[in-house]
Each structure stands twice: as C-alpha cells, then as structure tokens.
N, C-alpha and C positions, 0 to 999 in steps of 0.2 A: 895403775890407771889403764896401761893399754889391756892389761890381760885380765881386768876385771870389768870393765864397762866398752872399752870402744871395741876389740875384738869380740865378747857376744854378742854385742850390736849389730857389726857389720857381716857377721855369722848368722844371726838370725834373720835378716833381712836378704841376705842371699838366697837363704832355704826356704823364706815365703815366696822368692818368684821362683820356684822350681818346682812344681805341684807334681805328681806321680799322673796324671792327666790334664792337657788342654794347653792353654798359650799360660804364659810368664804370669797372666793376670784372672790366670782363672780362681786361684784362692781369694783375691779380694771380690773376685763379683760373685763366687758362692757366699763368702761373707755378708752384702750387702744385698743379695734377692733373697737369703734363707729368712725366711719369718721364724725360722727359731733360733738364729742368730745377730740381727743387728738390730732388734729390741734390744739385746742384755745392755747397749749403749744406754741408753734411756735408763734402765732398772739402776745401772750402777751411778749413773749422774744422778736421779732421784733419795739415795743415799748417801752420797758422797756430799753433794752439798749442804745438805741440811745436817751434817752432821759435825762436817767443819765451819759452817756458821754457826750453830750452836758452841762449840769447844770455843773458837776465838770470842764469839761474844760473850760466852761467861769467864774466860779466862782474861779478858781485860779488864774488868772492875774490881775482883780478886786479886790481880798483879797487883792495880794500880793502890789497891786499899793495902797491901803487905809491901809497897815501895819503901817503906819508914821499919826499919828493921824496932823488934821488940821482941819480947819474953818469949811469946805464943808462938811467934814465926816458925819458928826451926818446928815447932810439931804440928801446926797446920801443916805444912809445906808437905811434910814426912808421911803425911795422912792423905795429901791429895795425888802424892807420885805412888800410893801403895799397886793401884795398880798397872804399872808398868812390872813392877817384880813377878805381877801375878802372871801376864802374858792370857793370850788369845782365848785359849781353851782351858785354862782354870776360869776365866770371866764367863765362858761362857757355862760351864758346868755349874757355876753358883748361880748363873740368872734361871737356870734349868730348876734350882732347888730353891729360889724365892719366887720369881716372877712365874714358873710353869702354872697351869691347871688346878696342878693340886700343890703348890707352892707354898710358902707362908704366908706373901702378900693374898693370893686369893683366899686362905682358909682364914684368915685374923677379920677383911671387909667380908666375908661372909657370916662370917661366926657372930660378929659386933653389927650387920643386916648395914653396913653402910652401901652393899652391891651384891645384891642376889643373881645376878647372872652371869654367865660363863665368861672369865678375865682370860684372854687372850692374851700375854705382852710375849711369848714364844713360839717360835716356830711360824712366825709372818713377818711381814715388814718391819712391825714396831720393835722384834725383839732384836733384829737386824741392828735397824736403827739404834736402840739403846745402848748394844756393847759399843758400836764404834764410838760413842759417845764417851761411853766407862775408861775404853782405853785410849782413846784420843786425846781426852783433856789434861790429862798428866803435862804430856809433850807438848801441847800450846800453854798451857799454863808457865811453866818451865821458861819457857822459848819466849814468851811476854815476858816473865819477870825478870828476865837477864837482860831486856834490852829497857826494860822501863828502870831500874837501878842501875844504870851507865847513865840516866840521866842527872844532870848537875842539878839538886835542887834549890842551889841559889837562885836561878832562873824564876823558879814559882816564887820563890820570899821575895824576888824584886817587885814582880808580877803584883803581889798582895799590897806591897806596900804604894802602889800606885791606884788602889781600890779594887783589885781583880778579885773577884771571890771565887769558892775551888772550883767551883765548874767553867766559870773562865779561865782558869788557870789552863786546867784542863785542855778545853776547845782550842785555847789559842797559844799554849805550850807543849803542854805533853804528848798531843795527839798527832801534832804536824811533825814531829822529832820523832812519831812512832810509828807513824806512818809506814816507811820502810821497810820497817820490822816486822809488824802488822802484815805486811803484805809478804814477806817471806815463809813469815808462819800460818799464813792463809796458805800459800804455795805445797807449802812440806805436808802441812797435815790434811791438805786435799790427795796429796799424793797416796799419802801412807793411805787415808780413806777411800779411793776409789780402786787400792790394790785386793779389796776385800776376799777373803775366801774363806778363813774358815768360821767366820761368825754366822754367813750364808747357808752355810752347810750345816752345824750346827743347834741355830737358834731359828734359819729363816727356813724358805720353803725351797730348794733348790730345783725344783723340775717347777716349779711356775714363778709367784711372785718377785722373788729373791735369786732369779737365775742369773746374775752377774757375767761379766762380760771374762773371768778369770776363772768361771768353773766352766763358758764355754771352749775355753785354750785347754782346760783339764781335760775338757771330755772327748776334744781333738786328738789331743796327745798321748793317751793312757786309755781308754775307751775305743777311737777308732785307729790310731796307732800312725794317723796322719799327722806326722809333725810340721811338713809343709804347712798345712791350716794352720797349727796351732803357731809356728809360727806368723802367719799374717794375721791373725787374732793378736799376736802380744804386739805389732806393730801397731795396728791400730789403735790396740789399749793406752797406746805410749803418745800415741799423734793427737791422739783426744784430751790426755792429762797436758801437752805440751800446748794446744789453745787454751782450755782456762789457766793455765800459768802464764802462757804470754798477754792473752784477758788480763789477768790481775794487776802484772806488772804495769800495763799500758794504762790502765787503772789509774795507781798508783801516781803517775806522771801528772796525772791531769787534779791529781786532791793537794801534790804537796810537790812546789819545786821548791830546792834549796838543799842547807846540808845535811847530810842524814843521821846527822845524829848531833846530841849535846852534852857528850861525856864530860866526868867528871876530869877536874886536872887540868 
C-alpha cells in the first residue's frame, strides 16, 4: 500500500510544486490560463459521464433480470464479460473494422440505401464514447450482479405476498439495499472512465475534440519532457475524479439511509 499508492502520491505531488521555472504554483496556473489545457477538464467529464451512466443504467436491469440463476445465465454472462478479455486496443481495432468509414456497419446501411451518407462513429467523439461503453459495461455489469445476488429474496416473496408487484418490489426493496452498490459502481467505473487514453487516441480526435485531460499529462511528460506539469496535470486529474466521487457518495446519503445491504443467511 505504501509503495504502490501513498509514496507516488506524495512523490508526485511534491514534483508539481517544483516547476523547472517560477514560484511552487506556477504549474497550476499554467494549467488553468492555458486554453489548451484546462478545457481537456470538460472534454474528459463530457465522456466520462455519459458513459458511466449509460454502463450502470443498462447494467441494472440486466443484473436485476439474471438475479434468479438459470440454464442461459453462465453463457449470457460469459458473452457480456468477453470484452474485458479483449482489452482497450483490440476494441478499438474492431470498432476501426466495423464502425470505420468503410466498415461493415457503413457498407451493409449503404448497400441496403437504409443511409447514403458519410457514417462517422470513428475517430470523433461518438467513437470515443462507444468503446468506453464496450469495455466499461462488462465491470458494472459484474460489480451489479454480485451485489444484487447477496440480496435475500425472501425479502421480495414477503413483499408479493402483501400485494407488491415487481416493480414495487423493486422501488421499495431492491433499489434501497442497492443503493450502496450502485453508488460504488457509479464511483469505479467513472474512474476507470475518466482515466481514458488510448480509446482517445485511437478512435477519437486527439489534437481537438477528444484531447483528454490524460493525453495532456502525456504530452507534458514525453513531448515536452516537463514532468513538473505533467505531474500537476495527474493532480488535478485526481482532485476532479475525487469531487464526483465524493458528489456521489453524498448522493447517496440523501436516497437511502439504513443498512447496506440484505444478504442472504
């Protein structure tokens, strides 16, 4: 623990106030006057978010529909983790050979006249957006269904038998017990989403649209050979991700007090 997180911590945050010119604080306020640096804030919350509300909200009605083990489970399941095996830059090399220009998806709506014009889903925003998608849902999905199956479902069958139908069930059992959860796997996969880099580079537009706040630490550190910056670039990456996580949690507080969970046993 100390020698893998609190000493590069306390290592990097020493080396941003020690710029190679000006006072202790000259790398944060090059950071925040540079106009081609503290936009990438914005660029990478504009991805980040919408990509882990998308993953949690499709990964809870999924979880909650495979709560009830059966036949199909173990190979849906096996089918929606495939890409975690695959990793960053095989997803992205396949979106390159379906989604590109001259892709499949565009030659099949062209071929069949359902879209005569030029399909864009790579190398902009949207292609951005789509992998974090591809490979994000795996790990909320996962991360839901391991906390929605600790749930006791005597709890619903009591529920029912007092008239509750599933969507009551639902609202007034399994959501407030998931609450927690929900909010941790909001937490992680914002994280893991807003550390974005090579889907950016890749699939997005890295010198405009899709210039992330993690190819500017690149381009500090390996480009201009300032590691000072790049360290006050990864502090800030870090103080950013730490309000919507502390956002969420305080969240959290105010949807569901009580206890956090209703395991089985």
């Amino acid at each position: 623990m100390l020698l893998l997180f609190i000493y590069p911590f306390i290592y990097g945050l020493a080396l941003s106030f020690t710029p190679p010119k000006g006072d202790w604080l000259a790398n944060y306020r090059t950071f925040f006057t540079s106009d081609h640096l503290w936009p990438t804030i914005w660029t990478t919350l504009k991805l980040a978010l919408p990509a882990t509300i998308v993953n949690v909200g499709v990964a809870l009605p999924i979880a909650y529909k495979m709560r009830i083990k059966s036949s199909y489970q173990r190979w849906i399941t096996t089918i929606l983790v495939v890409p975690i095996t695959l990793g960053t830059v095989l997803i992205a090399e396949g979106m390159l050979t379906y989604f590109g220009p001259k892709g499949w998806l565009a030659q099949f709506l062209q071929y069949f006249h359902f879209y005569d014009g030029s399909i864009r889903l790579t190398h902009n925003y949207w292609g951005v957006l789509i992998s974090l998608v591809i490979s994000g849902f795996p790990f909320a999905f996962l991360l839901i269904l391991s906390y929605i199956t600790g749930i006791d479902p005597v709890l619903a069958r009591a529920a029912s038998t007092l008239g509750a139908d599933p969507f009551a069930q639902f609202r007034h059992i399994y959501l407030p017990l998931l609450a927690p959860g929900l909010a941790m796997c909001f937490c992680l996969a914002f994280v893991q989403a807003f550390s974005v880099f090579p889907s950016a580079v890749l699939l997005g537009a890295p010198a405009g649209p899709t210039r992330v706040i993690s190819i500017a630490a690149y381009e500090a550190a390996f480009e201009q050979y300032d590691y000072s910056l790049a360290s006050a670039i990864a502090m800030i990456m870090g103080f950013v991700q730490l309000l919507i996580v502390a956002a969420v949690l305080g969240l959290r507080g105010f949807f569901y007090r009580g206890p956090v969970s209703g395991g089985k046993g």
